[in-house]
PQR file of N, CA, C, O and H, with PARSE charges and radii, in Angstrom:
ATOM      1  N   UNK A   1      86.542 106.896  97.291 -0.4000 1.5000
ATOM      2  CA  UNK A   1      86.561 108.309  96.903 -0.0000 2.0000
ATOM      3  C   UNK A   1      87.864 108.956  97.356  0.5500 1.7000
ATOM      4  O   UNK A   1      88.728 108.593  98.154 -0.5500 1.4000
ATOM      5  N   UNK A   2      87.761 109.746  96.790 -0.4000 1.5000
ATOM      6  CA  UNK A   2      89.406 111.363  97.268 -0.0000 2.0000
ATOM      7  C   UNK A   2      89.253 111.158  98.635  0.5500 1.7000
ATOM      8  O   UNK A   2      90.091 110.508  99.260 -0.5500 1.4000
ATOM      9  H   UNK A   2      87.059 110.041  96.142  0.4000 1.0000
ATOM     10  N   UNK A   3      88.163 111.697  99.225 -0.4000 1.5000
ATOM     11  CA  UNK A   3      88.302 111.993 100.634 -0.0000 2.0000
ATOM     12  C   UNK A   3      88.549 110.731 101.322  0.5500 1.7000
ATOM     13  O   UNK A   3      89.230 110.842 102.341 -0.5500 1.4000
ATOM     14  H   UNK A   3      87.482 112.225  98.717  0.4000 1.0000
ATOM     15  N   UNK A   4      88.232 109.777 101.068 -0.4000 1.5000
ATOM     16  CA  UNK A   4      88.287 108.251 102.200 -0.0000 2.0000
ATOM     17  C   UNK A   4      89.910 108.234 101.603  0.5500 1.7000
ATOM     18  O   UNK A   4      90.847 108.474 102.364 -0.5500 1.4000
ATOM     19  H   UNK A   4      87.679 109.686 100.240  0.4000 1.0000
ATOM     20  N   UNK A   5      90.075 107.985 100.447 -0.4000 1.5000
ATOM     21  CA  UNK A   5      91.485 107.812 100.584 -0.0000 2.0000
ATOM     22  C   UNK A   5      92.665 108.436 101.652  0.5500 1.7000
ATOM     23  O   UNK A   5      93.556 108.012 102.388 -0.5500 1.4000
ATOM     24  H   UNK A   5      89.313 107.790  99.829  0.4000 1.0000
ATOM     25  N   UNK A   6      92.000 109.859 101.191 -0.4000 1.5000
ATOM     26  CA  UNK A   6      92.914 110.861 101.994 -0.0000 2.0000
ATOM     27  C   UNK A   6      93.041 110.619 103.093  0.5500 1.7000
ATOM     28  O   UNK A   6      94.176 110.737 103.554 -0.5500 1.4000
ATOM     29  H   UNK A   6      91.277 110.204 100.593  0.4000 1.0000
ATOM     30  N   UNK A   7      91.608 110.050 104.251 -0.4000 1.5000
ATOM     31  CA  UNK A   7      91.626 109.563 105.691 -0.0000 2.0000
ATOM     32  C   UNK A   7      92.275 108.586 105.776  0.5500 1.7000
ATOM     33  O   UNK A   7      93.151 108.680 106.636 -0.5500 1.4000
ATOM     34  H   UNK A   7      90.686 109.954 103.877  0.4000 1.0000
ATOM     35  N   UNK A   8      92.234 107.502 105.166 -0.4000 1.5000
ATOM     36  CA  UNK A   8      93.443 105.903 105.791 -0.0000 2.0000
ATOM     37  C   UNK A   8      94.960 106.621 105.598  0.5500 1.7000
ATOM     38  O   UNK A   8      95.889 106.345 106.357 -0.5500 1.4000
ATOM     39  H   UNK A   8      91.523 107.426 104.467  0.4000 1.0000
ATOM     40  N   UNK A   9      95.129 107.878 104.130 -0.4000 1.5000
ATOM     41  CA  UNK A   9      96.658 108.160 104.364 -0.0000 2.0000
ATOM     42  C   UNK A   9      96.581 109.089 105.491  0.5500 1.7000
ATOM     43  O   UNK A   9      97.711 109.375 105.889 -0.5500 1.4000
ATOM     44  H   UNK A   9      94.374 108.102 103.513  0.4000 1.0000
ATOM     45  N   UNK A  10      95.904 109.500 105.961 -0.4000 1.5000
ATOM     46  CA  UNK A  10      96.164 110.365 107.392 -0.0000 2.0000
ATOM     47  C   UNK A  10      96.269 109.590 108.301  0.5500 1.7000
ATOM     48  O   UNK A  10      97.213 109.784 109.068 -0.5500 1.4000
ATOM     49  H   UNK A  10      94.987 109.267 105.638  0.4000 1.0000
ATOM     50  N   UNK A  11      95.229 108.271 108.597 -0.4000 1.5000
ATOM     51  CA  UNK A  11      95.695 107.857 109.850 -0.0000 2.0000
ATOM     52  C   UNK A  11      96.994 106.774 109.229  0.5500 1.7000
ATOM     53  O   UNK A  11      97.293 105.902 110.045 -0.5500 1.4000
ATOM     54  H   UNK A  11      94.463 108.114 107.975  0.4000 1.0000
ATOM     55  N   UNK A  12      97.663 106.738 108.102 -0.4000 1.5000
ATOM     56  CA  UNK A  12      98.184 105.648 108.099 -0.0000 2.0000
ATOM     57  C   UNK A  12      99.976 106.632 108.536  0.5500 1.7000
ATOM     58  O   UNK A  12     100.821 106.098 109.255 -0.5500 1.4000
ATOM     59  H   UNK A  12      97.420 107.447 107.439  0.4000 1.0000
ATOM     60  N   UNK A  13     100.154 107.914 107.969 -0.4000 1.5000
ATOM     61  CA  UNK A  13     101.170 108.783 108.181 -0.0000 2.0000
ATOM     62  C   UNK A  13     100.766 109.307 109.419  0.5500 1.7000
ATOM     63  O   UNK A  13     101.730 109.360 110.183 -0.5500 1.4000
ATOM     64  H   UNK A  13      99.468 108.347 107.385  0.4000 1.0000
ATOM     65  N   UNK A  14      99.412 109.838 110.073 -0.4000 1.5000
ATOM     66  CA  UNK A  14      99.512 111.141 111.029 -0.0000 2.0000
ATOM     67  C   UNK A  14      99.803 112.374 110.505  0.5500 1.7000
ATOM     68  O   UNK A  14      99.870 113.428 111.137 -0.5500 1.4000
ATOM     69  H   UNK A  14      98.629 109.795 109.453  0.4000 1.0000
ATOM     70  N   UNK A  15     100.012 112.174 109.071 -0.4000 1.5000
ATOM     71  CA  UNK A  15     100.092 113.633 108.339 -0.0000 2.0000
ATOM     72  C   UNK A  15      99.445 114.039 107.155  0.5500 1.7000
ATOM     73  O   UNK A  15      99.089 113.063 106.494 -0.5500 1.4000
ATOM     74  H   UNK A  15      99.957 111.317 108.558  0.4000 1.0000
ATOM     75  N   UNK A  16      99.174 115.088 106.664 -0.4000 1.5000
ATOM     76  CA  UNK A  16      98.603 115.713 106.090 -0.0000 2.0000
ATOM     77  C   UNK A  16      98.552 115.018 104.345  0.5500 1.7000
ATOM     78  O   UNK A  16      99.689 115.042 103.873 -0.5500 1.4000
ATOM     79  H   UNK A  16      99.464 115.880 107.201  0.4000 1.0000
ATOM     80  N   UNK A  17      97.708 114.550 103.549 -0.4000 1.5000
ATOM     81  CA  UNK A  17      97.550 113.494 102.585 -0.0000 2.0000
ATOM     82  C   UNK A  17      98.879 114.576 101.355  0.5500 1.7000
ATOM     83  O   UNK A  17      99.557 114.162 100.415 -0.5500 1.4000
ATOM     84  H   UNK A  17      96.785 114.530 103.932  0.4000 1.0000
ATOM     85  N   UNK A  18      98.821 115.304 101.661 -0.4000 1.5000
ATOM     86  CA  UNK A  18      99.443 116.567 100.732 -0.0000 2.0000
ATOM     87  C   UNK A  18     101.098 116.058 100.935  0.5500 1.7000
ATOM     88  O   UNK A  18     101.757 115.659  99.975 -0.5500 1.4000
ATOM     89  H   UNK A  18      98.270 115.640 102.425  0.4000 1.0000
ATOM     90  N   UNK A  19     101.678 116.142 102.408 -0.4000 1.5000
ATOM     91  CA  UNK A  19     102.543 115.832 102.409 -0.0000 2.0000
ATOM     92  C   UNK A  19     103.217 114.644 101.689  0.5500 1.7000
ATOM     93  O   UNK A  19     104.277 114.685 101.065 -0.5500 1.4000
ATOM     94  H   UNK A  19     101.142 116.466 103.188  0.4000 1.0000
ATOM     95  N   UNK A  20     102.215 113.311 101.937 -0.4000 1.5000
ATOM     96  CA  UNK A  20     102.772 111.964 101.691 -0.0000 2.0000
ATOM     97  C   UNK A  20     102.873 111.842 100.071  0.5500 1.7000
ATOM     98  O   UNK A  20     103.708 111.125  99.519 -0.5500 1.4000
ATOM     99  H   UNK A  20     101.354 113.277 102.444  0.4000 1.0000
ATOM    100  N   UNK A  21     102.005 112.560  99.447 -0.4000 1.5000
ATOM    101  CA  UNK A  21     101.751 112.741  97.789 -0.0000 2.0000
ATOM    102  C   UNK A  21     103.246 113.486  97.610  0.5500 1.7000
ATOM    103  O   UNK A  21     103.891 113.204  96.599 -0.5500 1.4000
ATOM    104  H   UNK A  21     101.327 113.142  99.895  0.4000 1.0000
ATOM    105  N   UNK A  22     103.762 114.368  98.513 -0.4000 1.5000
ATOM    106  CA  UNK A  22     104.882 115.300  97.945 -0.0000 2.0000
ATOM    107  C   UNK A  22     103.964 116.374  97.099  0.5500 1.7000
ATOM    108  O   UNK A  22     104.581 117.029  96.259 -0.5500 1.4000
ATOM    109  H   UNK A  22     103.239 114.597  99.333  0.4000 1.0000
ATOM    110  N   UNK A  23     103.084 116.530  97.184 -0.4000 1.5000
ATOM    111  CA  UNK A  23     102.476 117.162  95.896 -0.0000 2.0000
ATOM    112  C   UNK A  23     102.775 119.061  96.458  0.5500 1.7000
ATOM    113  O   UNK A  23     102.435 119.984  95.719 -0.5500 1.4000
ATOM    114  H   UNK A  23     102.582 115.998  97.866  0.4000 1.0000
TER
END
C-alpha cells in the first residue's frame, strides 16, 4: 500500500516520503 511504501522510504532516507519523490 501508499502508506507501507511511504514507511521503508522514511526509514530508508530519515526523511519525509514527499521529499525523496521531489514531489
Amino acid at each position: 500500500s501508499v502508506i507501507e511504501l511511504g514507511k521503508m522510504i522514511l526509514q530508508e532516507t530519515g526523511k519525509n516520503p514527499v521529499t525523496h519523490y521531489g514531489a
